[in-house]
C-alpha positions in Angstrom: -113.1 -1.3 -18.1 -114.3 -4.9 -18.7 -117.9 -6.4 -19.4 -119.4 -3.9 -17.4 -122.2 -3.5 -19.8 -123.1 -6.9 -19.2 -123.8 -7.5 -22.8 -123.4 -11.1 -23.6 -122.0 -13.0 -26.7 -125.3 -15.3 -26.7 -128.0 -14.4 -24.8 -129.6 -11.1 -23.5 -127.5 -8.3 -22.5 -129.9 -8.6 -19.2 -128.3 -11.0 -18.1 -124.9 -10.6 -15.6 -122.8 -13.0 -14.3 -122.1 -12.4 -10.7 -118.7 -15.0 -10.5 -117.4 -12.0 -13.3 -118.6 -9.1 -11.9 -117.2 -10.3 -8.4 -113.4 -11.0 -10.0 -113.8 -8.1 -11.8 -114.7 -6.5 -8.1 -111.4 -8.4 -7.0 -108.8 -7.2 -9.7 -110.2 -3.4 -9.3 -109.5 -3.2 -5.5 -106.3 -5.6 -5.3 -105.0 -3.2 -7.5 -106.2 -0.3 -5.4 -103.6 -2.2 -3.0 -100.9 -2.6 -5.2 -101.3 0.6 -6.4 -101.1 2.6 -3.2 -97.0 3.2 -3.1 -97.0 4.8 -6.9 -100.7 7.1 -5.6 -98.7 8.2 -2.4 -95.5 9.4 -4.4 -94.0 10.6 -7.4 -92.5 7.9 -10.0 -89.7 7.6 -9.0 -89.7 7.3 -5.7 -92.7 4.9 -6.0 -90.9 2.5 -8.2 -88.1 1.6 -5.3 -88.6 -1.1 -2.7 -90.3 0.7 0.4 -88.1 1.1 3.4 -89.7 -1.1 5.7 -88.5 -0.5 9.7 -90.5 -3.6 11.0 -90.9 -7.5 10.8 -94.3 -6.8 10.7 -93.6 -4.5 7.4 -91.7 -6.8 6.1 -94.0 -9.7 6.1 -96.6 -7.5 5.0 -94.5 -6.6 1.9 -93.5 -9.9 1.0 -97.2 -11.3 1.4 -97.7 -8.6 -1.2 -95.3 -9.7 -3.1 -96.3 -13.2 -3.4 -99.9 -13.3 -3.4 -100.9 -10.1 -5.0 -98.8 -8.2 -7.0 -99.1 -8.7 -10.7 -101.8 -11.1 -10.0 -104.9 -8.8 -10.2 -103.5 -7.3 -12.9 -103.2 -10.7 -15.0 -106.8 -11.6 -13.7 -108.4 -8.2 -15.2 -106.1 -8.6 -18.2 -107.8 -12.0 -18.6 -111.4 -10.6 -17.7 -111.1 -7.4 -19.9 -110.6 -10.0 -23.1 -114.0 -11.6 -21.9 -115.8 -8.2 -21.6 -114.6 -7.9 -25.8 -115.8 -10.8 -26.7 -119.5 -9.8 -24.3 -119.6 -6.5 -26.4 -117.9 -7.0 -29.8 -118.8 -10.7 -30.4 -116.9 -12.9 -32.1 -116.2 -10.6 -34.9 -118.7 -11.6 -37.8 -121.2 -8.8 -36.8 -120.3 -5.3 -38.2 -122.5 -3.4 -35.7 -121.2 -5.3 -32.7 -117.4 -4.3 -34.2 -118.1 -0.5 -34.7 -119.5 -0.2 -30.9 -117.1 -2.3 -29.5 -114.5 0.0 -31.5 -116.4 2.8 -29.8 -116.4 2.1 -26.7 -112.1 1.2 -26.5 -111.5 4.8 -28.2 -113.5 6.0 -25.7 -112.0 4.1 -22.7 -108.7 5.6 -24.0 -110.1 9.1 -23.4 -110.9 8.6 -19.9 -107.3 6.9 -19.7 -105.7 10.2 -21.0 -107.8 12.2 -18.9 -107.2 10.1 -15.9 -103.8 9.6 -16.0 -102.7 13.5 -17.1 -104.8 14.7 -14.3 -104.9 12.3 -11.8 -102.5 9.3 -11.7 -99.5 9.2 -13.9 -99.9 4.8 -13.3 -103.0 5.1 -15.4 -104.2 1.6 -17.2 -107.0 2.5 -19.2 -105.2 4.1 -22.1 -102.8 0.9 -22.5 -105.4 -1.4 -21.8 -107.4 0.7 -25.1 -105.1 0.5 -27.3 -103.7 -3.4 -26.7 -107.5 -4.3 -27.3 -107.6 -2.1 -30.5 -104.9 -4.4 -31.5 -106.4 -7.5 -30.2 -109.8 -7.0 -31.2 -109.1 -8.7 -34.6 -108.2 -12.1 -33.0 -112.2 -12.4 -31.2 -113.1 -15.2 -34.1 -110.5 -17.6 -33.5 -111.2 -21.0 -32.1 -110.6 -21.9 -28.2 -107.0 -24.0 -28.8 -105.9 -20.8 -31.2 -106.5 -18.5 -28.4 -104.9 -20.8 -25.7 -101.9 -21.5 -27.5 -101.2 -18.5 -28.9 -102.2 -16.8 -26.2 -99.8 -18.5 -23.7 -96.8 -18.5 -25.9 -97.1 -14.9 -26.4 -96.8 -14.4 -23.1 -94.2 -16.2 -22.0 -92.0 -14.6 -25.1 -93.4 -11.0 -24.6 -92.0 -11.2 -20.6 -89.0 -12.1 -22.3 -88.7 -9.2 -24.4 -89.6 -7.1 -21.8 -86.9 -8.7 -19.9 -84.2 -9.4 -22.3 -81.6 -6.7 -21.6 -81.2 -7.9 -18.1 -81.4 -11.0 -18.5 -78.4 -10.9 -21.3 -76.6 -9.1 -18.8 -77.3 -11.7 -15.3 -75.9 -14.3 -18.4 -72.8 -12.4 -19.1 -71.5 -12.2 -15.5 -73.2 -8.6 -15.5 -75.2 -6.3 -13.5 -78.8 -5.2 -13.9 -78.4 -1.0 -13.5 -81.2 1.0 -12.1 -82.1 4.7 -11.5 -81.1 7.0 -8.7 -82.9 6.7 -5.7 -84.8 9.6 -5.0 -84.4 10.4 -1.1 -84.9 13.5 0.8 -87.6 15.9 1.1 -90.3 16.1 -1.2 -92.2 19.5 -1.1 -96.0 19.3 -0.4 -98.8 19.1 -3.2 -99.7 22.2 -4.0 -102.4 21.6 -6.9 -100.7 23.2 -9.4 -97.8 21.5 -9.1 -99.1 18.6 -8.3 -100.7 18.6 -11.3 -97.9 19.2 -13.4 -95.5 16.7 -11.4 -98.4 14.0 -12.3 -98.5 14.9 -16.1 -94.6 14.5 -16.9 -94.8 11.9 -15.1 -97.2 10.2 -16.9 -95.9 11.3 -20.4 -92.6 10.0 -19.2 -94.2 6.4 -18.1 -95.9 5.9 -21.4 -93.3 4.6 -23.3 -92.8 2.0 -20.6 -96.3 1.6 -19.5 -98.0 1.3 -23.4 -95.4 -1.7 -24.8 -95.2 -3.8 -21.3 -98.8 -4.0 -21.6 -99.1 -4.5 -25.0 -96.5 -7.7 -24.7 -97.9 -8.9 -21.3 -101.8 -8.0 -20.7 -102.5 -8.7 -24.6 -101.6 -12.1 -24.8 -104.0 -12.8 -21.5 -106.9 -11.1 -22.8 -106.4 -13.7 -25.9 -106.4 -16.3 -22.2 -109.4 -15.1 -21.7 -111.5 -15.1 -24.6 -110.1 -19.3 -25.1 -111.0 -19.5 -21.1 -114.7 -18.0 -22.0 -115.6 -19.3 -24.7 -114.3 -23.0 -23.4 -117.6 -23.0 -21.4 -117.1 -20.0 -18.4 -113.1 -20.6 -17.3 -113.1 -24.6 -18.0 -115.1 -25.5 -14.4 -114.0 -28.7 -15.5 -110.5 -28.3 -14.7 -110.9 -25.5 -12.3 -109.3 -27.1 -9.8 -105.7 -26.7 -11.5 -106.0 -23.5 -11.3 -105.8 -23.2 -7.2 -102.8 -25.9 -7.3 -101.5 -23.5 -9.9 -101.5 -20.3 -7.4 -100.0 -22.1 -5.1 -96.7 -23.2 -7.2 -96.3 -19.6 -8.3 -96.7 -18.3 -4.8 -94.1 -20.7 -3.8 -92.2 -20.1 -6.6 -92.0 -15.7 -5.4 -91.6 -16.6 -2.0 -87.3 -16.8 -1.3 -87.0 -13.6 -3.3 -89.2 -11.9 -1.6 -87.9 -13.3 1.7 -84.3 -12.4 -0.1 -85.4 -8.9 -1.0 -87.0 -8.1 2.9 -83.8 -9.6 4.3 -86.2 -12.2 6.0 -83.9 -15.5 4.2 -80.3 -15.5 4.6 -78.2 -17.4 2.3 -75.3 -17.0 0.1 -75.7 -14.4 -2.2 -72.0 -13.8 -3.4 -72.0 -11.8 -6.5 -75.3 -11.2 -6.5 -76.1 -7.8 -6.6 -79.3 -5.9 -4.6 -80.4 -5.0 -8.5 -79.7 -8.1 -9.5 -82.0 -9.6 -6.6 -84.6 -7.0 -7.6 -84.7 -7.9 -11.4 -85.1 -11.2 -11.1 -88.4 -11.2 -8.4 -90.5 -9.3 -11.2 -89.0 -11.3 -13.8 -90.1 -14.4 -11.6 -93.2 -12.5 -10.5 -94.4 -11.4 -13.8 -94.1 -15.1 -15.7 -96.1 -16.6 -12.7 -98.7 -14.1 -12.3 -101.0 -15.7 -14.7 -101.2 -18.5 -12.4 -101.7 -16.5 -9.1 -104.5 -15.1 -11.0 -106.6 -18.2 -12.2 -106.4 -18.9 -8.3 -107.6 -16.0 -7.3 -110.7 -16.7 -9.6 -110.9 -19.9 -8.4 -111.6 -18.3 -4.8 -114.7 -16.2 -6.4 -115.9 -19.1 -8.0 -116.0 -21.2 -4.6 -116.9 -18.5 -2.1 -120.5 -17.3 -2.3 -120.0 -14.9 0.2 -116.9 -13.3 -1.5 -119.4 -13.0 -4.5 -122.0 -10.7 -2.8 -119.6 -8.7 -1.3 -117.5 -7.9 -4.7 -120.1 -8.4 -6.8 -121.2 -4.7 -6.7 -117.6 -3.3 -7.3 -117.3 -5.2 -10.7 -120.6 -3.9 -11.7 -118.9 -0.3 -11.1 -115.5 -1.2 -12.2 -114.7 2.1 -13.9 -116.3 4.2 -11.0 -114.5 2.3 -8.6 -111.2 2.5 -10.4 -111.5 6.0 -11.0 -112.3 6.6 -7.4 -109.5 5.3 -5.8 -107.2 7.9 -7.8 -109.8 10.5 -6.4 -109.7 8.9 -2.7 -106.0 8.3 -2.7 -104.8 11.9 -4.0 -107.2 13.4 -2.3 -105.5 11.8 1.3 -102.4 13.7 0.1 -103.8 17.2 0.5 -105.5 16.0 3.8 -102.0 14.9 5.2 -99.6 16.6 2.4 -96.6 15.9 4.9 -96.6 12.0 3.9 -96.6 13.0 0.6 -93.3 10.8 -1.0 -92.1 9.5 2.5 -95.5 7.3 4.0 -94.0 4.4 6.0 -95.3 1.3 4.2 -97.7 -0.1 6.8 -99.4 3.3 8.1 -99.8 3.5 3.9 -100.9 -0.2 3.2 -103.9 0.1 6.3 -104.9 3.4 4.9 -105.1 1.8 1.3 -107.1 -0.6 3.2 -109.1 1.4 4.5 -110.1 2.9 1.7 -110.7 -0.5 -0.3 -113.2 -1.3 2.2 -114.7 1.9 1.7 -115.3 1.5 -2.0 -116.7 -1.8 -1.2 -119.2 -1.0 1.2 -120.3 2.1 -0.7 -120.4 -0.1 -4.2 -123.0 -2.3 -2.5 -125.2 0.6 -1.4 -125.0 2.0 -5.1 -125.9 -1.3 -6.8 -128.8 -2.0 -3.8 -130.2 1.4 -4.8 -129.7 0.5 -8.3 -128.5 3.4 -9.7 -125.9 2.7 -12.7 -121.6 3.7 -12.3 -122.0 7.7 -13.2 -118.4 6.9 -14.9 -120.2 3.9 -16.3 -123.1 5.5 -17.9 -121.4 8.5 -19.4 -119.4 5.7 -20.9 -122.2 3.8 -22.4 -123.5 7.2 -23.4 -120.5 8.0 -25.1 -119.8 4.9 -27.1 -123.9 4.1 -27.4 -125.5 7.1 -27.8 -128.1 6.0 -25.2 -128.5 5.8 -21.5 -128.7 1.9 -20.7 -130.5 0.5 -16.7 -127.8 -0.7 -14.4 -128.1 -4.0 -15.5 -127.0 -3.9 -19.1 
């Protein structure tokens, strides 16, 4: 779950970079945030637009929408290719290869465990396999990486898209599921347990290829942004003016979609509306991201405070699946039906919770305990908090 070893292409695996480990920090808890509808829910319900009652819902949604969603996954998409190139090297060193071989296979058995028992939006088994597929490209030069990279991107949203997007072009409509309305019984354990599973088996044929065709070309990003001297601080500043023109860019669909902007919308369908925001959202994301880690880079205090989290990415990533269910047997009758902002202030809540409890982990400097059974695992010996 990225560089969380701390073991670095060219110098001592000692040695940690706290700008990473505090984007790293970032990406885990913004998608805490963006995560909280799908934790609160089953699938389907969690994959329609929330009901929102209030203006104050509403601009909190389409902040959301704009300034976060699909932007901390694009920035941990981007770090987690770093982290292989920390532990795998560049590719030319056959030890380096068989651990950092290890230590993905492995990552996809916590995924499978994670997401059968816990969270049926689980990452970690896509994110394992895309960087069993990726791990190859490791020794190819900084433009290869970048250009490749970006291309790939661009065409794999595409792909992902194509079928509506043929049909917007034809005069079409984009179809969607069913809503699912109505009651939704409480979580009893076992079937909670059994909800979550076919869920998740049903989301893997989605969940494996979209991140295969999106977070695969940005891990390549991210190796070309590494290895062109830590993210290009050179040109750093592109990347804030960047954010800013894909945040722009989201904004009147989201508006649109909240019923915040009216304007002329004649044969354009809800679905249609819908479609194209992610579409929209997903080829910009990148951008939103590199701003995001431009705000690490300049604000020290943002580092000491996020710092910790990225140390104990894995912990903290499992633990918000563990918080966040656990809040559904605690209050079961908002299980499926949480108004968004009650929802989005406990998800806060809870966020803030990791964080604060991160920094008293690290300051004690105990190691992640999902992090050292990793390294375990994959290394065959216990490793000291910092590498």
């Amino acid at each position: 779950m990225g560089a969380g070893s701390g073991e670095s292409l060219s110098n001592a695996s000692t040695f940690r970079y706290r700008t990473i480990d505090a984007a790293r920090g970032l990406g885990v808890l913004g998608i805490g945030l963006c995560n909280a509808p799908g934790f609160a829910a089953p699938m389907g319900r969690a994959e329609q637009m929330p009901h929102l009652t209030s203006l104050t819902e509403r601009l909190l949604w389409v902040a959301g929408q704009t300034l976060m969603q699909g932007r901390f996954v694009a920035l941990f998409s981007l770090l987690f290719g770093l982290s292989m190139l920390w532990v795998g090297g560049d590719g030319r060193d056959p030890v380096a290869n068989a651990r950092l071989t290890r230590r993905l296979c492995w990552l996809a058995v916590f995924g499978v465990v994670h997401g059968a028992l816990l969270w049926w939006g689980d990452i970690l088994l896509p994110y394992a396999l895309t960087g069993l597929i990726v791990r190859p490209c490791r020794g190819w030069s900084v433009r290869r990486l970048l250009i490749v990279g970006s291309a790939a991107y661009v065409l794999g949203v595409l792909m992902l898209r194509v079928d509506g997007l043929v049909a917007l072009w034809s005069g079409g409509y984009v179809e969607t599921g069913m809503a699912q309305d109505g009651f939704f019984p409480k979580p009893v354990l076992v079937s909670f347990l059994r909800e979550n599973a076919t869920d998740w088996l049903s989301a893997l044929p989605v969940s494996v290829p979209a991140v295969m065709l999106t977070s695969g070309p940005l891990m390549l990003i991210g190796m070309g942004l590494w290895r062109a001297d830590r993210f290009l601080p050179r040109f750093s500043g592109w990347f804030l003016v960047g954010g800013m023109g894909a945040a722009l860019v989201s904004l009147p669909l989201a508006l649109m979609q909240a019923g915040l902007l009216s304007i002329d919308r004649h044969g354009l369908r809800p679905s249609n509306l819908g479609f194209l925001a992610v579409t929209v959202r997903l080829l910009v994301a990148p951008l939103g991201a590199l701003a995001w880690l431009w705000i690490v880079e300049h604000a020290e205090s943002v580092q000491r405070a996020l710092a910790p989290v990225g140390r104990l990415a894995l912990s903290a990533y499992l633990g918000q699946s563990l918080l966040a269910r656990g809040c559904l047997f605690l209050v079961p009758v908002l299980y499926g039906v949480a108004p968004y902002g009650p929802l989005m202030a406990l998800a806060s809540v809870l966020v803030l919770l990791q964080a604060v409890c991160a920094a008293i982990w690290c300051r004690r400097g105990w190691p992640g305990p999902a992090e050292k059974l990793w390294r375990w695992l994959y290394r065959g010996r216990p490793q000291s908090v910092s590498g």
